[in-house]
C-alpha positions, 0 to 999 in steps of 0.5 A: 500500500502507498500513499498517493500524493498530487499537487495541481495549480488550478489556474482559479476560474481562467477561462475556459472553467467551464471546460477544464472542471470536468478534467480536473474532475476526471484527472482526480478519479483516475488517479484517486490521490489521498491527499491533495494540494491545490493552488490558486483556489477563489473562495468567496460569494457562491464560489467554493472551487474545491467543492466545485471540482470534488463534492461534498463528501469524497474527501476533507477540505480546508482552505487558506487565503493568500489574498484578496483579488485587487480586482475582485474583492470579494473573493480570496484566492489561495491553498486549499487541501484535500484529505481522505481521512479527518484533519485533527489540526490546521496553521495558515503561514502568512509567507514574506512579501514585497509590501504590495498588494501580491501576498501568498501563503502556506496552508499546513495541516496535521492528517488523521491517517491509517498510516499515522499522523501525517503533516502536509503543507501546500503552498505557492510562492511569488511567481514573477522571475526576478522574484527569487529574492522574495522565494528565498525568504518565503522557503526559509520560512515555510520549512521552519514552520514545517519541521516545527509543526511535523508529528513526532511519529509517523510520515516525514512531513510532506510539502507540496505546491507552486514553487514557480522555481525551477531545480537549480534555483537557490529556493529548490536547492535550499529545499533539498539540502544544497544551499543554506541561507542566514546559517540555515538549512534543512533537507527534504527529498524532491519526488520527481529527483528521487522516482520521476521515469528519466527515461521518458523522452523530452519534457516527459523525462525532465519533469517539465510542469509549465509546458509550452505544449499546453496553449494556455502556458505558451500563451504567456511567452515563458520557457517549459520548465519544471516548477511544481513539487512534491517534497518529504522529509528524509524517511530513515532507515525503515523507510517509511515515507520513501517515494516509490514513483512519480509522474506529470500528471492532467497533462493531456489535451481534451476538445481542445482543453487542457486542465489548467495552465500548470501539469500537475505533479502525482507521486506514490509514498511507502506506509510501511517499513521496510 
């Protein structure tokens, strides 16, 4: 038995929603993830996406606002996750800023699994390219409050989410153990790293997640790059925790619609000891 992970930035409600819904709908059933960290989510007046895409009753949800829109104010966009078991607690972390009207935040939370407690966090970093500066701060700041908040029996604390940094950054090499920061450092394993299938040709084997093969990416006049990510702790020498595959995932074309401008990334953990 695994647990199964996905992470999908949803792109909140860019047109075409009405078509992309019932992919991401389809997406989810086919891959009947345990746990999910969705991106860019709007909540607000009559609008609940998570909902939306899931029901009422398949899984348990929380949400957590990064901001309001400047232009819509009265809906929040944000993080939200999805659980197939009760969530026993729950910490929304206001990440650092520029001081303007873009904010983003981490939304974490402790999971009442068969398999034990599990801590997971989903969350989305500032995006623009010269913004490595502000992603610095905000990952020395999220894997703090992680490791922090992780249980002391069970998973190595997973997090997942929108880096919009790609593998040779300082942020995602902070994240994995290569690059310290203000005398700090931390060490979380990077799924696609340890178990993507390499030998896939093209985007396909590198991991790639904003692909100028989906129309609404290219549209934006940016390079394929692979910037989405499941991260877990270290598992020890039982390895509970070890990541046993990972793919791109809501990746395909349907009628002319893709599930979002993001691929979305789907990885498989060892529940028990080896």
């Amino acid at each position: 038995m695994t647990l199964k992970v996905l992470t999908v930035n949803i792109w909140h409600d860019q047109n075409p929603w009405s078509e992309r819904l019932p992919l991401l709908r389809k997406w989810i059933a086919r891959l009947e993830p345990d746990l999910i960290g969705f991106q860019e989510v709007l909540v607000g007046e009559g609008v609940d996406q998570v909902r939306e895409i899931l029901g009422e009753d398949a899984y348990h949800l929380d949400y957590g606002a990064a901001m309001t829109l400047p232009d819509r104010k009265h809906l929040e966009f944000g993080n939200a996750i999805a659980s197939r078991w009760p969530i026993l607690d729950r910490e929304e972390i206001r990440l650092p800023n520029r001081g303007d009207w873009e904010t983003r935040a981490a939304l974490s939370v402790t999971v009442d699994s068969p398999h034990g407690p599990i801590g997971f966090t989903c969350t989305h970093l500032h995006w623009q390219f010269n913004h490595g500066h502000v992603r610095e701060k905000q990952v020395e700041l999220l894997a703090e409050r992680v490791w922090k908040r992780r249980p002391e029996n069970g998973f190595p604390p997973i997090v997942v989410g929108d880096f919009n940094a790609e593998p040779d950054s300082d942020e995602i090499r902070f994240m994995t153990g290569r690059h310290s920061q203000a005398g700090h450092s931390v060490a979380f394993l990077d799924a696609w790293e340890v178990a993507g299938d390499e030998t896939l040709s093209g985007e396909e084997g590198r991991g790639i997640t904003w692909s100028n093969r989906n129309g609404y990416a290219r549209a934006e006049f940016e390079p394929s790059r692979r910037i989405d990510y499941i991260f877990a702790g270290l598992p020890g020498r039982k390895g509970v925790g070890w990541f046993e595959n990972c793919r791109v995932v809501c990746n395909e074309i349907e009628d002319g619609a893709w599930p979002t401008d993001h691929f979305g990334v789907f990885a498989e953990l060892r529940t028990e000891a080896s």
